[in-house]
C-alpha distance (Angstrom), angle and dihedral (degrees) to the residues before:
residue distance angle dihedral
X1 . . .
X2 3.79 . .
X3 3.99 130.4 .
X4 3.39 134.9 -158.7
X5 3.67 151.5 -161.0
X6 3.48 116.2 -112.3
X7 4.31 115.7 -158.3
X8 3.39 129.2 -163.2
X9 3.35 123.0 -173.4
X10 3.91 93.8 -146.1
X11 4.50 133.6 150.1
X12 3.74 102.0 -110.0
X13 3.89 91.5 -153.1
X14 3.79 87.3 61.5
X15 3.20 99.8 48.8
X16 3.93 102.7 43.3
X17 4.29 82.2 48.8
X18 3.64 83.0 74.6
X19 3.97 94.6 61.8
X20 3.69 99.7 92.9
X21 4.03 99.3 0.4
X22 3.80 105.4 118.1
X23 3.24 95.1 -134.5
X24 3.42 106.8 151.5
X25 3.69 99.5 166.1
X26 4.07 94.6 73.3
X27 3.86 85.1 28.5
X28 3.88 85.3 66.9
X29 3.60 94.9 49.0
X30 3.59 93.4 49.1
X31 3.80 92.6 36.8
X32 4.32 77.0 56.1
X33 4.05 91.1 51.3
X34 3.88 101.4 49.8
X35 3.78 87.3 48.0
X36 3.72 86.3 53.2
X37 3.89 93.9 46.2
X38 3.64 97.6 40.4
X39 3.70 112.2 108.8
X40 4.02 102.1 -172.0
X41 3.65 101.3 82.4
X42 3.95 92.0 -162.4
X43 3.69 110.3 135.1
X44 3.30 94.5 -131.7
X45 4.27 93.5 50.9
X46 3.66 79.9 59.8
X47 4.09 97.1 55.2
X48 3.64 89.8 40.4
X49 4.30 95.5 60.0
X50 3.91 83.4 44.7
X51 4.14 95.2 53.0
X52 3.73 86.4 41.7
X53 3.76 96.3 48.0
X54 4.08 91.5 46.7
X55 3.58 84.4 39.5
X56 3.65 98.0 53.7
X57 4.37 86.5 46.9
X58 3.84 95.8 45.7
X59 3.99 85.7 50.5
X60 3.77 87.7 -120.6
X61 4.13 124.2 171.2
X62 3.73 109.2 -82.0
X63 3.66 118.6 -109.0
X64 3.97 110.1 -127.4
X65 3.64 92.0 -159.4
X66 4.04 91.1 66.8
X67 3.91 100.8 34.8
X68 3.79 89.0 129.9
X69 3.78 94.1 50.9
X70 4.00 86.7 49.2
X71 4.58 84.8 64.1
X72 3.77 90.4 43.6
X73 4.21 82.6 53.1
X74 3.71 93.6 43.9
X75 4.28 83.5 45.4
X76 3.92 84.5 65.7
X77 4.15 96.0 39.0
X78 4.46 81.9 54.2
X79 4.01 82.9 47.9
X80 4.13 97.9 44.2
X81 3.95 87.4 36.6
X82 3.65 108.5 39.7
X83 3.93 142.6 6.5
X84 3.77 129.5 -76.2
X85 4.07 112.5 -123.1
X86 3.88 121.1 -144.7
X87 3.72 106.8 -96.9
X88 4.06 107.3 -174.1
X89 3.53 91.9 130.3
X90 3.87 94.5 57.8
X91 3.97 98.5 37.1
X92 2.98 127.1 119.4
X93 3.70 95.5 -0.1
X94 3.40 137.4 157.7
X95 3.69 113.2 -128.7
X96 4.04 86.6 -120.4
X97 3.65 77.7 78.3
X98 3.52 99.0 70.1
X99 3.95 84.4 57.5
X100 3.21 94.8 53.8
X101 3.68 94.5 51.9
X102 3.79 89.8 55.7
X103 3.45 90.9 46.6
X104 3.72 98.8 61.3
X105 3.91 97.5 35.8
X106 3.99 78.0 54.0
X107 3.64 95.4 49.0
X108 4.02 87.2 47.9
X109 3.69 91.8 66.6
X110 4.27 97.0 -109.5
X111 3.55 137.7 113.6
X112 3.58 114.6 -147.9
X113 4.18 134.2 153.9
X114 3.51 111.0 -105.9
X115 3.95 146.3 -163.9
X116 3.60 84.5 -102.0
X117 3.41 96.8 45.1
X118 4.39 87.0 52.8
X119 3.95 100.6 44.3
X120 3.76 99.2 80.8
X121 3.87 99.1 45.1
X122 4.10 90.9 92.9
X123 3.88 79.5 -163.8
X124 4.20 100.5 141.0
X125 3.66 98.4 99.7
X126 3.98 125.6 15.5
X127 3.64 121.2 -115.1
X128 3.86 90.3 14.3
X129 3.65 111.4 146.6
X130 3.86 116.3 -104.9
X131 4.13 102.7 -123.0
X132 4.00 119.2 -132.9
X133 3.66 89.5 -114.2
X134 3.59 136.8 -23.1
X135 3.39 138.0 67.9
X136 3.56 107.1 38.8
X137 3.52 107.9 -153.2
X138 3.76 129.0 -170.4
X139 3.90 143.0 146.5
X140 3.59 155.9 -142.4
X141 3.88 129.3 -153.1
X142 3.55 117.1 -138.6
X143 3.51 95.3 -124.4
X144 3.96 87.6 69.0
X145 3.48 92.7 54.0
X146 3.34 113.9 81.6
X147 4.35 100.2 51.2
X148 4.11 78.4 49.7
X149 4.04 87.0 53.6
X150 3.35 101.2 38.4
X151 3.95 85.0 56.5
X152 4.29 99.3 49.7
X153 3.68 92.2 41.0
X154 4.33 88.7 59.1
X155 3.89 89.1 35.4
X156 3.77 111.6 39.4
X157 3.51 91.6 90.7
X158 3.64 104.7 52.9
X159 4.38 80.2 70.5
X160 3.96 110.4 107.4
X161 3.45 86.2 -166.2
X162 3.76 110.6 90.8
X163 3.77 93.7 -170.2
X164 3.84 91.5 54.1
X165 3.73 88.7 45.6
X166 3.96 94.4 57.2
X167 4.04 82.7 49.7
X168 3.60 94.6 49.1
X169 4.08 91.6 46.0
X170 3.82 86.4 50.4
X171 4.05 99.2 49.4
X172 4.26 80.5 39.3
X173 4.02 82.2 57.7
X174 3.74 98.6 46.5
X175 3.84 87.6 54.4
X176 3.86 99.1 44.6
X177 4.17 79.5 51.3
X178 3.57 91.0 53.6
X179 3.43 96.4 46.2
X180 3.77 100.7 48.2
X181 4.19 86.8 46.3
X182 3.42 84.3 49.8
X183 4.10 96.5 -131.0
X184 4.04 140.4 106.0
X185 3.87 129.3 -91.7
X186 3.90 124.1 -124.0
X187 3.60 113.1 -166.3
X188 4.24 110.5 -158.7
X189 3.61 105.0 -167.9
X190 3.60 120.4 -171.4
């Protein structure tokens, strides 16, 4: 089975205004989408996305026992709010991959922040409960971006690896999109 990283090139501030808004117009049609996406077809999978989604709008407590279902919300809140970046370097994947990224850019002689580096931060939405396992959810604010650019687009080549390179070009891409659309990245990862 292979995993992937899903980016969105998404404004944070929007998205976090949402957390306690009330407004249940755009909580409908997200309410809509995670019932579309949602693969368990339990009844009571169902009524917990819609309690979390109204929760998450009413700026409710947040129920530990769904913290996973909470990223899988936010997932759809990146998709309403923002845009969805290609990701065929990163899917499926293995998270051995992520090593191996690091590895090379390591062995080329440069530093740079990475997906890998991003995916454990759980950093979308404070005081959201950290799930058990999947999604990994992490971010990176635009204003970061273009130091972390400026370094890839002088150091991709020095990577033997032409696999890694294609990666690198790809995560390179989602930040040069970012930066000319002017928002943040949010990398879900499961």
């Amino acid at each position: 089975m292979g995993y992937g990283v899903m980016p969105y090139a998404v404004k944070l501030d929007a998205l976090r205004s949402m957390a306690g808004s009330k407004d249940a117009g755009f909580m409908n049609s997200v309410r809509l989408r995670v019932e579309d996406d949602d693969e368990d077809d339990a009844k009571t999978a169902a009524e917990c996305n819609r309690q979390l989604i109204m929760g998450l709008a009413e700026g409710e407590s947040y129920e530990s026992s769904c913290s996973h279902k909470y990223y899988y919300v936010l997932e759809c809140w990146c998709d309403a709010f923002g845009h969805f970046l290609t990701n065929w370097n990163h899917s499926p994947m293995r998270y051995s991959w992520f090593d191996t990224i690091q590895e090379k850019v390591k062995e080329s002689g440069f530093k740079v922040t990475l997906p890998g580096d991003l995916i454990y931060r759980y950093d979308i939405l404070k005081g959201l409960p950290t799930p058990a396992d999947f999604p990994c959810v992490g971010t990176l604010e635009l204003a970061k971006m273009p130091k972390i650019s400026s370094i890839l687009k002088n150091n991709i080549a020095k990577v033997k690896d032409s696999n890694v390179q294609d990666a690198l070009k790809e995560y390179h891409g989602w930040l040069e999109h970012c930066i000319e659309a002017k928002t943040d990245l949010v990398l879900c990862y499961y």
